[in-house]
Structures are given as C-alpha cells and as structure tokens.
ROLUMPA-500530 format. One record per residue (C-alpha): residue in one letter; x negated, y negated, z negated. Coordinates in Angstrom, 1 decimal. Layout:
<pt residuo="A" x="X" y="Y" z="Z"/>
...
// end
This chain:
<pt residuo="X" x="-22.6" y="-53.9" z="9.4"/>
<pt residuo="X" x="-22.7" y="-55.2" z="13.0"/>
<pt residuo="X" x="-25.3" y="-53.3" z="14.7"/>
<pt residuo="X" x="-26.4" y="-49.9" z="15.2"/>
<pt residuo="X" x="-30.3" y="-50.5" z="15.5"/>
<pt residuo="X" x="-31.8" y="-47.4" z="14.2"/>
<pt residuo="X" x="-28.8" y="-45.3" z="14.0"/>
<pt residuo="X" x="-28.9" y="-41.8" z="16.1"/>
<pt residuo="X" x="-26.0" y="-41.0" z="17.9"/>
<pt residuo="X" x="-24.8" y="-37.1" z="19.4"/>
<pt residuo="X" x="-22.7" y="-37.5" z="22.3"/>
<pt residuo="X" x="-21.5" y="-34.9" z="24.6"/>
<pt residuo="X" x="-21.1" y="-35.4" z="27.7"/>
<pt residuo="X" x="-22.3" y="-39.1" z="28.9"/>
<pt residuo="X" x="-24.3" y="-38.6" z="31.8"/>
<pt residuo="X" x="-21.3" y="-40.8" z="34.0"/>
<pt residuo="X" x="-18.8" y="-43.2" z="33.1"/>
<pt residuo="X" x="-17.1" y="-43.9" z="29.5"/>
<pt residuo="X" x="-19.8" y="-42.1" z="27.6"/>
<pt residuo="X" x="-22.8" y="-43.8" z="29.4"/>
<pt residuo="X" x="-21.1" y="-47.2" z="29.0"/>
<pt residuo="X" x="-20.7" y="-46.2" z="25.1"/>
<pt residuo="X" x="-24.6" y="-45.2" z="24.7"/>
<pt residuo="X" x="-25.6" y="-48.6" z="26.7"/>
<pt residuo="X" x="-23.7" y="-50.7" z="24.2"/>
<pt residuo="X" x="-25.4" y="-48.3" z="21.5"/>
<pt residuo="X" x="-28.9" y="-48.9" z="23.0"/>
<pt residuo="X" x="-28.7" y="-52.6" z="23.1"/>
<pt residuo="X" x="-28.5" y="-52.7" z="19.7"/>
<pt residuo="X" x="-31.8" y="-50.1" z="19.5"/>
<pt residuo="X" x="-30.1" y="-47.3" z="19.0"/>
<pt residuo="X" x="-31.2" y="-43.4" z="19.8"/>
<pt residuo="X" x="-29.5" y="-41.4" z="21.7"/>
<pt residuo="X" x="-28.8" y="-37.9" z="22.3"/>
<pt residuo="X" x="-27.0" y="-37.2" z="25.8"/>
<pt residuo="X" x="-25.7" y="-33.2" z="25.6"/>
<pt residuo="X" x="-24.5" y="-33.1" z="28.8"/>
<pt residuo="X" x="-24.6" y="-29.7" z="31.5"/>
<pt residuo="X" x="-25.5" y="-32.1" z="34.8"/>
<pt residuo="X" x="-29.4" y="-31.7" z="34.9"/>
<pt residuo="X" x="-29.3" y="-32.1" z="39.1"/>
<pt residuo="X" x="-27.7" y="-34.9" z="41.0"/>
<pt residuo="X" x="-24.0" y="-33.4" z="41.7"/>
<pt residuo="X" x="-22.6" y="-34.4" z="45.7"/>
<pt residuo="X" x="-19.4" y="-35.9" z="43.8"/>
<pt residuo="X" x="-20.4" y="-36.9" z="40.4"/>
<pt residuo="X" x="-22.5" y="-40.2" z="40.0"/>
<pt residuo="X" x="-25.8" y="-39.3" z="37.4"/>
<pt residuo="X" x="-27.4" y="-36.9" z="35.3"/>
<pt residuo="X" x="-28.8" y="-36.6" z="31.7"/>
<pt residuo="X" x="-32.1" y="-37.6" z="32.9"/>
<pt residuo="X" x="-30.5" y="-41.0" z="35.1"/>
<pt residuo="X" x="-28.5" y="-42.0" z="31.5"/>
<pt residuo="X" x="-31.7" y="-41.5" z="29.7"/>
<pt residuo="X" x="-33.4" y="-43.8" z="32.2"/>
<pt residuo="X" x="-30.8" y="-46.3" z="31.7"/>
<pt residuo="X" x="-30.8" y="-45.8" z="27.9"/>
<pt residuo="X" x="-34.4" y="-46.9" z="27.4"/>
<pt residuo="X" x="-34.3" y="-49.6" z="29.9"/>
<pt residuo="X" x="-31.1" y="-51.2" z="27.8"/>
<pt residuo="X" x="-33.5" y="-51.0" z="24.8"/>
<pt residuo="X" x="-32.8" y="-47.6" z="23.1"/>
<pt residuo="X" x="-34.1" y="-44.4" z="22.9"/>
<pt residuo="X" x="-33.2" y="-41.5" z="24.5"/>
<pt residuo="X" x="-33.4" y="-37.8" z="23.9"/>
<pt residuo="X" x="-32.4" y="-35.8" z="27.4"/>
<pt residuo="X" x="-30.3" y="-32.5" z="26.4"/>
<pt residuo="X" x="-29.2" y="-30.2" z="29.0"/>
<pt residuo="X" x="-26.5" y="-28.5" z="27.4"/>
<pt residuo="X" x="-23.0" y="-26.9" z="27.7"/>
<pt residuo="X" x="-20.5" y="-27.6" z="25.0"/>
<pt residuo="X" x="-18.8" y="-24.0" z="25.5"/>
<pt residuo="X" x="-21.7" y="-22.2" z="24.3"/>
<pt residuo="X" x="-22.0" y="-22.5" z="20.9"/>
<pt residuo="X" x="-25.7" y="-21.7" z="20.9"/>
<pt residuo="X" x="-26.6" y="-24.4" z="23.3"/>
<pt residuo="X" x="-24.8" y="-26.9" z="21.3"/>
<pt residuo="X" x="-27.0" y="-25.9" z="18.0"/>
<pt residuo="X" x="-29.9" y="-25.9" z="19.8"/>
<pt residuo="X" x="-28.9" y="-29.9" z="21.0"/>
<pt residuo="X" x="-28.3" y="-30.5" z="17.5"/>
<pt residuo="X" x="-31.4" y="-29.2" z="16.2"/>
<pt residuo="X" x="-33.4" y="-31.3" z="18.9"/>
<pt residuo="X" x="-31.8" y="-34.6" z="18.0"/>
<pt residuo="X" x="-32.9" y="-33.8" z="14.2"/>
<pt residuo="X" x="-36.6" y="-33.0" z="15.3"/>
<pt residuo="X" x="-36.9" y="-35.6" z="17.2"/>
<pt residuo="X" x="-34.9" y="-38.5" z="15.3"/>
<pt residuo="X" x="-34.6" y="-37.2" z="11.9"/>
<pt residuo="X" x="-31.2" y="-36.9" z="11.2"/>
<pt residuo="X" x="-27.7" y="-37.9" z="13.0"/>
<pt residuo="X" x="-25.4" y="-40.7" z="12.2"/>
<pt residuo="X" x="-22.7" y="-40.8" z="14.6"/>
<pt residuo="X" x="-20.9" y="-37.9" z="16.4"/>
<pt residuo="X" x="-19.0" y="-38.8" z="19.5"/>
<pt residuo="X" x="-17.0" y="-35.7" z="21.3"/>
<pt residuo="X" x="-16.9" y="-37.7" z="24.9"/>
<pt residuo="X" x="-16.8" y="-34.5" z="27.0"/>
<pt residuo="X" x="-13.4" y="-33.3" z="28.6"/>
<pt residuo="X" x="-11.9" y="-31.6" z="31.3"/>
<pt residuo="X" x="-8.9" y="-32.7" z="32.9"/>
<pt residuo="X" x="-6.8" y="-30.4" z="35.7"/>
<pt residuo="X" x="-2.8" y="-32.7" z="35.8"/>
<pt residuo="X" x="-0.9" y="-29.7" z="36.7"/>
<pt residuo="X" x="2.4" y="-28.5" z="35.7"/>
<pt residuo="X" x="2.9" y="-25.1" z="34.0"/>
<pt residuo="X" x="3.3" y="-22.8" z="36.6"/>
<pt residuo="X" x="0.6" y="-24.3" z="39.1"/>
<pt residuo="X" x="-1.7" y="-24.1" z="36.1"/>
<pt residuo="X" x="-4.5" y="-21.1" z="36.4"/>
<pt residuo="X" x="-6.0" y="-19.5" z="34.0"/>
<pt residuo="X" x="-9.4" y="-20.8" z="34.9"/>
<pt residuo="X" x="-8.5" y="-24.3" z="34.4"/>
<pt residuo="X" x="-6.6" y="-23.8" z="31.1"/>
<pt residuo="X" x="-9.5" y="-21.8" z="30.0"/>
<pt residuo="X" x="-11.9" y="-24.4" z="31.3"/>
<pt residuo="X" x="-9.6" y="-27.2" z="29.1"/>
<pt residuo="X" x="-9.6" y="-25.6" z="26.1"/>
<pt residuo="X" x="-12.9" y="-24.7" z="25.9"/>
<pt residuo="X" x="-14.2" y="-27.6" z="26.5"/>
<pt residuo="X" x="-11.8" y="-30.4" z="24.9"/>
<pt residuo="X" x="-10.3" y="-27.7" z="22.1"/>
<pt residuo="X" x="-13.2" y="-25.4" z="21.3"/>
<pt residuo="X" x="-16.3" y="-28.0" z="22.2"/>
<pt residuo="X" x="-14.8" y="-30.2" z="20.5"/>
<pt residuo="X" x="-14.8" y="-28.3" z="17.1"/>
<pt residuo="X" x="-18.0" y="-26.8" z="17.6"/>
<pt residuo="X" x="-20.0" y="-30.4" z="18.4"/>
<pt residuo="X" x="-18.2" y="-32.2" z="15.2"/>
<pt residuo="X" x="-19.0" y="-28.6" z="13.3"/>
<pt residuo="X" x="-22.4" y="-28.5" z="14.2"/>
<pt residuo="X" x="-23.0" y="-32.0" z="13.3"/>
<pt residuo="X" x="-21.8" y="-32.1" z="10.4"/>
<pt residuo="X" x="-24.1" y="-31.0" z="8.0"/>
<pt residuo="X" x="-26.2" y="-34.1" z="9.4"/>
<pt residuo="X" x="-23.6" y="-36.9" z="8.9"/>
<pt residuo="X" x="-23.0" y="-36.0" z="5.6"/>
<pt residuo="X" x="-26.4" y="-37.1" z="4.2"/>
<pt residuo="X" x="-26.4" y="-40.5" z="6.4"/>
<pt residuo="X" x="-25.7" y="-43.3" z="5.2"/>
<pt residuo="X" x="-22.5" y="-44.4" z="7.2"/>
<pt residuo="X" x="-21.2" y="-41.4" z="8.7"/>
<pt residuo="X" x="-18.8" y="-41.4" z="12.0"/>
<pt residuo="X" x="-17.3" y="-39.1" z="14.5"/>
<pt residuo="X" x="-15.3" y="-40.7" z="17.1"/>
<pt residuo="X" x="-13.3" y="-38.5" z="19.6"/>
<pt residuo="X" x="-12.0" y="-39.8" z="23.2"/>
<pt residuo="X" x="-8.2" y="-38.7" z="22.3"/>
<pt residuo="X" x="-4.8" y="-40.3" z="22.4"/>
<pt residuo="X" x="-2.4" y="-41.9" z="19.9"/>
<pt residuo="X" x="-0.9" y="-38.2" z="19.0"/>
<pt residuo="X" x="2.8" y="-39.9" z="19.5"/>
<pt residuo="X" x="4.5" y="-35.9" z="20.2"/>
<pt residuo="X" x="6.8" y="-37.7" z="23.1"/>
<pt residuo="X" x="8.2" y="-35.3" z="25.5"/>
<pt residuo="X" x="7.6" y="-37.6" z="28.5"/>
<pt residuo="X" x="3.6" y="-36.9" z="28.2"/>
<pt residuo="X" x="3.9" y="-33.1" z="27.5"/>
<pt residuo="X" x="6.3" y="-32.1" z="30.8"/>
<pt residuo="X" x="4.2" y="-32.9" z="33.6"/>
<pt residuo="X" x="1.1" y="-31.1" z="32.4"/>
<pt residuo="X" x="1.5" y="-29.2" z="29.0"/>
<pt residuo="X" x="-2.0" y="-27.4" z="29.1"/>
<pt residuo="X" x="-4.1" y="-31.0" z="29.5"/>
<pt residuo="X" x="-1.8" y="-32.8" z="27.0"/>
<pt residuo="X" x="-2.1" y="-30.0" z="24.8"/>
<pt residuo="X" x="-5.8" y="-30.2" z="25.1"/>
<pt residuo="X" x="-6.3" y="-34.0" z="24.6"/>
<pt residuo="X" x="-4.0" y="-33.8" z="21.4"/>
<pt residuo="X" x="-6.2" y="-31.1" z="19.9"/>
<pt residuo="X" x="-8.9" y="-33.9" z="20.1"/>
<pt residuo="X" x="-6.8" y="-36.0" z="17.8"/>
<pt residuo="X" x="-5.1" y="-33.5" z="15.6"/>
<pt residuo="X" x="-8.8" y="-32.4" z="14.9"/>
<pt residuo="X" x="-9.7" y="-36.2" z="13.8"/>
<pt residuo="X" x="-6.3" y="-36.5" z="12.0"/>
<pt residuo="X" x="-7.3" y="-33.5" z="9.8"/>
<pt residuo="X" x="-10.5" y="-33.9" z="9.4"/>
<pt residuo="X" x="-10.4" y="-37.9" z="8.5"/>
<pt residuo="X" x="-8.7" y="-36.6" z="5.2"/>
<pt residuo="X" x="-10.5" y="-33.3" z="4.8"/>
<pt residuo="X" x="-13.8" y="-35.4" z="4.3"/>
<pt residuo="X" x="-12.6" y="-38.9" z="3.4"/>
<pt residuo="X" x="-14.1" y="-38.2" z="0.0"/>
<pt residuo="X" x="-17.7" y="-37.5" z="1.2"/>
<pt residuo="X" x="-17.6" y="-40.9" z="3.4"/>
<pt residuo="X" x="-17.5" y="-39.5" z="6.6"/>
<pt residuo="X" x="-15.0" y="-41.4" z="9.5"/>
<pt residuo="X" x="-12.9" y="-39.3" z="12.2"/>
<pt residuo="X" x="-11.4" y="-41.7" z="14.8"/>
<pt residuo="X" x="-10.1" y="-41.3" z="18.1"/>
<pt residuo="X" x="-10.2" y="-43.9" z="20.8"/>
<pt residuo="X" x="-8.4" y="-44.4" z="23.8"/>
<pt residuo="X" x="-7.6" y="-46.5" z="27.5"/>
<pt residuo="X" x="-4.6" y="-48.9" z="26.9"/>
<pt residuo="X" x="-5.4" y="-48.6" z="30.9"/>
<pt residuo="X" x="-7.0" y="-46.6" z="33.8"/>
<pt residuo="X" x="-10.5" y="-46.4" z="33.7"/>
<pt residuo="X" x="-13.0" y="-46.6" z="36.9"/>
<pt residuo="X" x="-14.7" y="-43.5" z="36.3"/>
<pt residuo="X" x="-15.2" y="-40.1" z="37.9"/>
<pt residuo="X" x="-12.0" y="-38.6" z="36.6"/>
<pt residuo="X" x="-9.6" y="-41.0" z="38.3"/>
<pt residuo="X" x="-11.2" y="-41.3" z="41.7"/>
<pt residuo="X" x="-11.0" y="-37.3" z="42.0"/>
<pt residuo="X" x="-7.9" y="-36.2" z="39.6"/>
<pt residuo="X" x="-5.4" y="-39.1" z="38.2"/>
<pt residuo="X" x="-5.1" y="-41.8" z="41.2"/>
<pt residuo="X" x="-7.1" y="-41.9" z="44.3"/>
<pt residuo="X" x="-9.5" y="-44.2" z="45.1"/>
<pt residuo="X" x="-6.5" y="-46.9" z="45.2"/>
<pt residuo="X" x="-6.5" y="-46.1" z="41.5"/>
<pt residuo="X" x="-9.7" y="-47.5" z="40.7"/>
<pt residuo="X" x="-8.7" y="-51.0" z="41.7"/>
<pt residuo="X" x="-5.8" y="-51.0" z="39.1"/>
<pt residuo="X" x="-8.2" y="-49.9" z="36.1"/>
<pt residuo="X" x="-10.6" y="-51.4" z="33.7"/>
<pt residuo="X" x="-14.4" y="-50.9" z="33.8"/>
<pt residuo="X" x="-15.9" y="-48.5" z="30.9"/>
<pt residuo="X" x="-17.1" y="-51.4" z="29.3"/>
<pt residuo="X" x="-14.0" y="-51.9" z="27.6"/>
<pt residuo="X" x="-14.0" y="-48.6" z="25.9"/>
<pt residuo="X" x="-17.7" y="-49.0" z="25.3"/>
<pt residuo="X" x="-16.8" y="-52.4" z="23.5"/>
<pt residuo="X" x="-14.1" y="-51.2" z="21.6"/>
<pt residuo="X" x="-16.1" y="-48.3" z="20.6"/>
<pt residuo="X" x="-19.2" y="-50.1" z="19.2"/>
<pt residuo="X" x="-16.4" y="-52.2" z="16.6"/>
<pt residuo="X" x="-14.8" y="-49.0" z="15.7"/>
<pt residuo="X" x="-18.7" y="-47.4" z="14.9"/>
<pt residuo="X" x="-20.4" y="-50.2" z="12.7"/>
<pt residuo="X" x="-17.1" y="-50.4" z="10.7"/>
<pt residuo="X" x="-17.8" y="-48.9" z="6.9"/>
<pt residuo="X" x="-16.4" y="-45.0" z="7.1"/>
<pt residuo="X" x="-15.1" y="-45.2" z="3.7"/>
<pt residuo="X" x="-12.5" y="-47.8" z="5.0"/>
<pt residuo="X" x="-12.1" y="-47.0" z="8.7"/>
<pt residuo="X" x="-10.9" y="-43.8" z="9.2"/>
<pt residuo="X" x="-7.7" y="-41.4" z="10.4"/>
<pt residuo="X" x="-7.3" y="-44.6" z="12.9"/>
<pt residuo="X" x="-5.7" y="-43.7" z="17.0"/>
<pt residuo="X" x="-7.3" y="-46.5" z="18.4"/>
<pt residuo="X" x="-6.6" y="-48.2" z="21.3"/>
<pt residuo="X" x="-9.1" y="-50.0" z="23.3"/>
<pt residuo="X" x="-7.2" y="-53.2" z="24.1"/>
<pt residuo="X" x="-5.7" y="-53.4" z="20.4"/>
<pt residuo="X" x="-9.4" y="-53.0" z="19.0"/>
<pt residuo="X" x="-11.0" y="-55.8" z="20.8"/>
<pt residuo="X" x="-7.8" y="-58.2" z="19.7"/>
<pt residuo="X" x="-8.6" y="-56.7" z="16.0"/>
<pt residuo="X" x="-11.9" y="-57.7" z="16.7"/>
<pt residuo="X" x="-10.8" y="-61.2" z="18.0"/>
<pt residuo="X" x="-11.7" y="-60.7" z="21.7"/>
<pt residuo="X" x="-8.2" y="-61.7" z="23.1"/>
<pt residuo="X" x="-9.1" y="-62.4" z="27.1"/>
<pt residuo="X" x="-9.9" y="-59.2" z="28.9"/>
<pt residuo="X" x="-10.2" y="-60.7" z="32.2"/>
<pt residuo="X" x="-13.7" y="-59.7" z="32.6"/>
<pt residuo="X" x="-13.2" y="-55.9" z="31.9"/>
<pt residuo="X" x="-10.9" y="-55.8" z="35.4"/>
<pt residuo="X" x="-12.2" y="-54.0" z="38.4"/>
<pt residuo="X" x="-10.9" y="-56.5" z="40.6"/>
<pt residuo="X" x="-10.5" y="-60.2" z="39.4"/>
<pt residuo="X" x="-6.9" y="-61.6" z="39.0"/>
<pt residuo="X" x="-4.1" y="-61.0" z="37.3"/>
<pt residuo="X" x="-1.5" y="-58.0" z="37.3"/>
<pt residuo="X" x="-2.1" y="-54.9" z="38.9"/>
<pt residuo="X" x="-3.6" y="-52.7" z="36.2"/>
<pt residuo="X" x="-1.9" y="-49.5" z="35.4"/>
<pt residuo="X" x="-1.1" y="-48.2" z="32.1"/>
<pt residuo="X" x="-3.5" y="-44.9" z="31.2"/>
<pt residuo="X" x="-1.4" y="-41.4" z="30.5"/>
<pt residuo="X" x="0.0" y="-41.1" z="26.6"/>
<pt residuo="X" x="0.3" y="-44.9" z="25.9"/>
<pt residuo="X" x="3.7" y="-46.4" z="26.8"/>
<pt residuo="X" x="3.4" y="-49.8" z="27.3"/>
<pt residuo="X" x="2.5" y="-52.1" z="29.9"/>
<pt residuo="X" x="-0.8" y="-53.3" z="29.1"/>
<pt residuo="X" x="-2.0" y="-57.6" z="28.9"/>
// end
C-alpha cells in the first residue's frame, strides 16, 4: 500500500506546523481528516486554526472534519471521536501530534507547566490512542503514530529539563508497550521524530530564537517520513523509533536538500534526544 486515499485519520493537535504538514501529505492522497485541535480563533502568536487547516485540507484534495477540542478533557476527546465516526464511518489512523513543551530545569519548573506537560503529552496522549481504539481495531490496516523520541534513557537529555523529557518519553514508552500489547490484533504503534530542528511554532518561541529557524528543516520532512511510516502493513511495521532522516533513506529518498529552510549546505542543528550530527 502506497496511498492513503480513503483512509480517516484522528490527529490532535494540527492546526500549525508538523501536524498540518502531516494531514496535507494525507490529503493529497484523498484522505479525511479529523483536526482535534483547542485553537478555534486566530491566536496573536500562533500561525492558524482548525478552521484555516481544514481550509487547506480540502484545497490539497482531502476532506476535513473541523474539531474544536481539548485533549485534557477526556469528554471533549470522546466527543471528537464520536464525530469523526459519524461523519466518516470509522477511523484508521491515530496520530497523538499535540504536545506541550516548557525547557526548564527542575527547580525553575512550576507546577502549572509540569501540570500542563503531562496532561497534555502523558495523559492526552493515552486518552486519544484509548479512545480510538475501539475504531482501529475493526479497520483494515490499523496505525497510531506518536511524535516521540528514540527512548535512548541517556542522562545528557534528562538533566537540563527532566519534566519535558519525562513527558516526550511517556509518548514512546506508551507506543513501546502498546506495539506488543496489540501486535496480535494488527494494530501498529510507532513514534517519529526530527533528526533536526523544525521551523515551527515551538522553536521560534521555546527551543532557539528566531535564528533557530534558519538552522532547521521545513515540516515537510516529518510529513514525508510520516506518510511511509503510515501506508506500511501494521502487522510488519510496528514498535519502530523512527527517525525522520533514516525513514526517507529507508524509503530511498537520500538528498534532503530541498527540506532546508535556507538553501546550502551545513548549518542545520541536531533536534533535542538524537545525538548525532545530522546529513
């Protein structure tokens, strides 16, 4: 399988950045499209909204189902879930794209932030893959992809900000567990993740600055990656820490070139929990 025409796909999250790039690869194929996302209103620092990325969906070729929701309410997220069934008649694919990220060392963590954290990339997490569930495991080729790192338990990643790397490994652990826990009924768990910065929201604001933008990759990359890891069969693919760059060479895409924010060579800088430099 090569394409995901017809498949419908949950994803929290993915009004902005990776997850929008993920459902425009998705929708070129003819794809539908659930965006649970809480941004309803155009946000004075945040680029887009659930009702911008359904725009965008439908004018790439998919269709789009509009879901204001917040993934910390468990009620909100079976209510998304139930909508997606009504209106496409089942779900295929599960992605757990929402996150929150605060890069602060123990003691200038507060408890709003941790809360925030695990609430969203913990607790959301296991709720949206709960709730959809029951769906994937009467379609036909089942997966739930998570935006979480290689879970390589190296010091180095854990001292500078224990709460958000504890966070982002729950993601994984969660797909780790999981990928054997229903490898029998055919359903995938794999996580995915930057060999590189990303241009998106999160590293403007939080990880590097504006300068940071120019040493990162476009989303496309991880929306690339992520369409190869999603038309694999889930009976063979699964319990796999992906990387984006080591996907696409799987995949036989070996010059990245055109996923570079700015044109050239050098100057891209390696994303947090992967340790070496990337191509």
């Amino acid at each position: 399988m090569s394409t995901l025409n017809g498949k419908t796909i949950f994803i929290s999250g993915g009004s902005r950045g990776i997850g929008l790039a993920i459902a425009l690869r998705a929708a070129r194929d003819g794809a539908n499209i659930a965006i649970a996302a809480k941004t309803s209103s155009p946000h004075p620092k945040l680029e887009g909204t659930i009702h911008t990325a359904a725009e965008a969906i439908e004018k790439a070729g998919g269709k789009a189902l509009p879901i204001l929701c917040d993934i910390r309410d468990e009620h909100q997220i079976s209510g998304a879930v139930a909508a997606t069934v009504e209106k496409f008649g089942g779900i295929d694919i599960c992605i757990n794209n929402a996150s929150a990220i605060n890069l602060s060392p123990t003691l200038e963590t507060d408890v709003k932030r941790y809360d925030l954290m695990m609430q969203i990339n913990v607790r959301g997490t296991f709720l949206v893959t709960q709730a959809c569930l029951p769906h994937l495991l009467q379609a036909s080729n089942p997966h739930v992809l998570s935006l979480g790192p290689p879970p390589l338990l190296a010091p180095q990643w854990f001292a500078p900000y224990p709460a958000y790397a504890l966070s982002k490994y729950a993601m994984s652990l969660y797909a780790m567990g999981m990928a054997e826990e229903f490898r029998a009924k055919g359903v995938a768990f794999n996580t995915l993740w930057p060999k590189t910065l990303i241009a998106t929201a999160a590293v403007r604001n939080v990880v590097a600055g504006e300068a940071g933008l120019a040493r990162s990759r476009t989303p496309e990359i991880m929306a690339d990656a992520a369409h190869w890891i999603l038309t694999r069969q889930s009976r063979e693919f699964t319990g796999q820490h992906c990387v984006d760059e080591q996907v696409l060479t799987s995949a036989g895409v070996f010059d990245l070139s055109s996923y570079r924010t700015v044109p050239g060579e050098g100057g891209l800088e390696t994303d947090l929990f992967v340790a070496d430099a990337p191509a």
